[in-house]
C-alpha positions in Angstrom: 8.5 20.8 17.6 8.7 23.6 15.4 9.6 22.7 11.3 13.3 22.0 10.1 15.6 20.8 7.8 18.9 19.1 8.7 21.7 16.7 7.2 22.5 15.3 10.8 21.3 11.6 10.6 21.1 11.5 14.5 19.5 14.9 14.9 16.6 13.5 13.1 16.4 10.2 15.4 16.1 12.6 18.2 13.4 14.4 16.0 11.8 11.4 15.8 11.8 9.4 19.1 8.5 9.6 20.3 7.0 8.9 17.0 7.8 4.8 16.5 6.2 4.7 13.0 8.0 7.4 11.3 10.7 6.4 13.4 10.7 2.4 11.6 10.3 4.4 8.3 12.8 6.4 8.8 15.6 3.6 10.1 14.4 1.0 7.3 14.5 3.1 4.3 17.5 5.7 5.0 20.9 4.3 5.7 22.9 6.7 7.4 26.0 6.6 4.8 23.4 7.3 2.4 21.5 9.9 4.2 21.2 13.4 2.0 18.8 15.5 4.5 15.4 15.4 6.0 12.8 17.8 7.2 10.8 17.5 10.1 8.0 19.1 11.3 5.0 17.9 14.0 3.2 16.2 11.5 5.3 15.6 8.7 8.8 14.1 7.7 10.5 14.2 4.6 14.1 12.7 3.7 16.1 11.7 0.5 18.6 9.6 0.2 21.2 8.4 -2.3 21.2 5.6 -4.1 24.4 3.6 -5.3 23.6 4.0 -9.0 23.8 7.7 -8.3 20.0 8.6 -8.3 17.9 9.7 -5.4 15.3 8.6 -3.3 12.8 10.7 -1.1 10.3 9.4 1.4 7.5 12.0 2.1 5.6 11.3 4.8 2.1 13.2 6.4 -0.5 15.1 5.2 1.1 17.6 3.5 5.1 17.0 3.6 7.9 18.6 1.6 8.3 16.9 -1.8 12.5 16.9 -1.7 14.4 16.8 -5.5 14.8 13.1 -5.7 14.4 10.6 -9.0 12.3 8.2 -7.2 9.4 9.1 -4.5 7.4 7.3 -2.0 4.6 9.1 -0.4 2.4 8.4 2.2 -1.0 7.7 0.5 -3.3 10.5 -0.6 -0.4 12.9 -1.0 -0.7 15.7 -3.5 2.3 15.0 -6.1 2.9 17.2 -9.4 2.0 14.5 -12.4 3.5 17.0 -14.3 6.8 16.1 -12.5 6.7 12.5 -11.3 4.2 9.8 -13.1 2.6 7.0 -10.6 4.3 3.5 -10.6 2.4 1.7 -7.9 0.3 1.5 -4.0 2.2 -0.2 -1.4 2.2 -0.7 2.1 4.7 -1.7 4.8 4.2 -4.2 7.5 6.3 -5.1 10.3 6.7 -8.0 13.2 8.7 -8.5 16.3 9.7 -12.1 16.2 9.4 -12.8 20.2 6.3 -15.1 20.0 7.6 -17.2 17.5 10.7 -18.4 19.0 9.7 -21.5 20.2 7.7 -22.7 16.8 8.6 -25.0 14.3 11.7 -23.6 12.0 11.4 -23.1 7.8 12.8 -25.8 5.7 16.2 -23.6 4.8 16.7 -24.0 0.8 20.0 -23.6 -0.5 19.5 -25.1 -3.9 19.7 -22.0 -6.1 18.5 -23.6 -9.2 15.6 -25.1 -7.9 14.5 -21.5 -6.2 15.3 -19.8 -9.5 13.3 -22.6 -11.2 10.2 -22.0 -9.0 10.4 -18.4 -9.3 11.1 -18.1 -12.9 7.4 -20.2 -13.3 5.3 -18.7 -10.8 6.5 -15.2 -9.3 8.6 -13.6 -12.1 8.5 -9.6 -11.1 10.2 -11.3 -7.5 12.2 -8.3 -6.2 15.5 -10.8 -4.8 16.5 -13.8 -6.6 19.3 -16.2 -5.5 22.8 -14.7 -5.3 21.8 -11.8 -4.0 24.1 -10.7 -1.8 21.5 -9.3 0.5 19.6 -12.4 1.4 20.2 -14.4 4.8 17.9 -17.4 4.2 15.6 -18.6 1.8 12.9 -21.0 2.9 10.6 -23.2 1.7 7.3 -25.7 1.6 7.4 -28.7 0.3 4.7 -30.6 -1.2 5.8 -34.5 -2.4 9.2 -33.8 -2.4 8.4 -30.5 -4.5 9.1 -27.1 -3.5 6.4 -25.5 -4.4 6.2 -22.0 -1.7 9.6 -19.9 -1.2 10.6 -16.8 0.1 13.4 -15.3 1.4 14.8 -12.9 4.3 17.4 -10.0 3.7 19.4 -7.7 5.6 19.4 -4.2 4.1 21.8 -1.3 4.4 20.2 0.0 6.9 20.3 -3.3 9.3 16.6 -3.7 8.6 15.8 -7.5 8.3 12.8 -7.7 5.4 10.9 -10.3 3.7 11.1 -10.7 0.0 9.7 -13.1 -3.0 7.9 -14.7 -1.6 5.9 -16.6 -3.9 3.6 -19.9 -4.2 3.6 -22.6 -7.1 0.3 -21.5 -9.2 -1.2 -25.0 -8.3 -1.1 -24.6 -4.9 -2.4 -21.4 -4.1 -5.0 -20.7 -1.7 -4.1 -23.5 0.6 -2.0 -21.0 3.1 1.0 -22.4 2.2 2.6 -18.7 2.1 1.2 -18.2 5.5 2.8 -21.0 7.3 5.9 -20.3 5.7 6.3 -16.8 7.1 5.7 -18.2 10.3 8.3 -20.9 10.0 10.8 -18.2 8.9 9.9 -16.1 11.5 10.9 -19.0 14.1 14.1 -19.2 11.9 15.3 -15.9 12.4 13.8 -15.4 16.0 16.8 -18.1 16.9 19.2 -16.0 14.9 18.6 -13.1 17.7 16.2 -11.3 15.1 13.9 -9.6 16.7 12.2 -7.5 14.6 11.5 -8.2 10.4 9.5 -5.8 7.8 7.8 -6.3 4.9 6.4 -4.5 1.5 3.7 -5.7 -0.8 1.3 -4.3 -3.2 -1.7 -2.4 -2.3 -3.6 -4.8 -4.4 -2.5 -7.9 -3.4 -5.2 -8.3 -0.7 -4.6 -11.8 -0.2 -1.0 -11.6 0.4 -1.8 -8.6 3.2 -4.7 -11.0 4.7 -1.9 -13.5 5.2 0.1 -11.5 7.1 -2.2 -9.8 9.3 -3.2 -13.4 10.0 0.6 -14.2 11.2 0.1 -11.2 13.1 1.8 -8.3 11.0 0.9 -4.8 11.9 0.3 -2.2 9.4 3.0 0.6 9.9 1.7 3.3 6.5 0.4 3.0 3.4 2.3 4.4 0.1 2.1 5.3 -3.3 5.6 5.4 -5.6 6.3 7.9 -8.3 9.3 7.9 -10.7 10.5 11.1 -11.9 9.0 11.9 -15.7 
């Protein structure tokens, strides 16, 4: 494959389809109605996309990719980005699952008591990225300990049709006792009976315990990031 640029979203899954993980990148993180342009070359893909406030997002993935204009930028870890340019927010990294093995488990405890989710979330996981009455989430679930919910987290549907987790977050007096863990197994049987097959999931480079957890479920690790915010 020789190195391009294009603004044809399905030009670029052709680009792209003998490479699955840039491929699951590419598919989670750029809806097509969104889609500004990409470039692809053997090793390397870059692609922006804009976001409904009006700013714009690039992905830049490789060892040495194209850093595209954009106000926000994710990179693939190690990447050389201008400081002068962009200042470092955060490490993350992006798991994914197909839900097959799980459909014949035991199914989450669904929550639909929004002021007893916002209640635990408020307490013990306040920088949670979806909160109820989001318009994006499909299910919440939770664990209950005495009657008490004390581990949530919930399952969205982006843009993109990409089915992720999101808060998911354990009452400070019960951590440690894989709690979190059983849940996203739970909610994986959930959505495996919804015809799911296939759910993604972000967390913090330094949340090693979190990542432990998942890889324990059976999560595989599809790239490693770091996110920059234009100066």
């Amino acid at each position: 494959m020789t190195s391009s640029s294009t603004k044809n979203y399905a030009e670029v899954l052709n680009s792209l389809k003998y490479r699955a993980r840039d491929l699951e990148i590419f598919t989670t993180y750029a809806p097509e109605q969104r889609f500004i342009t990409a470039h692809v070359s053997d090793e390397n893909l870059s692609f922006s996309v804009a976001d409904e406030d009006g700013s714009v997002f690039a992905m830049a993935l490789g060892k040495d990719p194209i850093i595209l204009l954009c106000d926000r930028l994710s990179t693939t870890l190690n990447v050389i980005v201008d400081l002068s340019k962009y200042v470092h927010r955060v490490n993350w990294d992006f798991y994914s699952i197909d839900t097959d093995s799980f459909i014949s488990g035991k199914q989450a405890e669904i929550c639909k008591d929004e002021s007893e989710i916002t209640q635990l979330l408020k307490g013990h996981a306040r920088k949670s990225s979806v909160w109820p009455g989001n318009d994006e989430v499909i299910l919440w679930g939770g664990k209950r300990i005495d009657g008490q919910l004390v581990c949530v987290g919930a399952l969205v549907k982006w843009r993109t049709g990409q089915v992720m987790f999101a808060s998911i977050a354990t009452h400070t007096d019960h951590r440690g006792k894989g709690l979190a863990q059983e849940l996203v197994t739970e909610m994986l049987t959930s959505i495996a009976a919804q015809g799911i097959s296939h759910v993604g999931l972000g967390v913090f480079a330094e949340n090693v315990s979190a990542k432990r957890a998942y890889e324990k479920v059976g999560f595989n690790l599809v790239n490693e990031f770091s996110s920059y915010a234009i100066r």
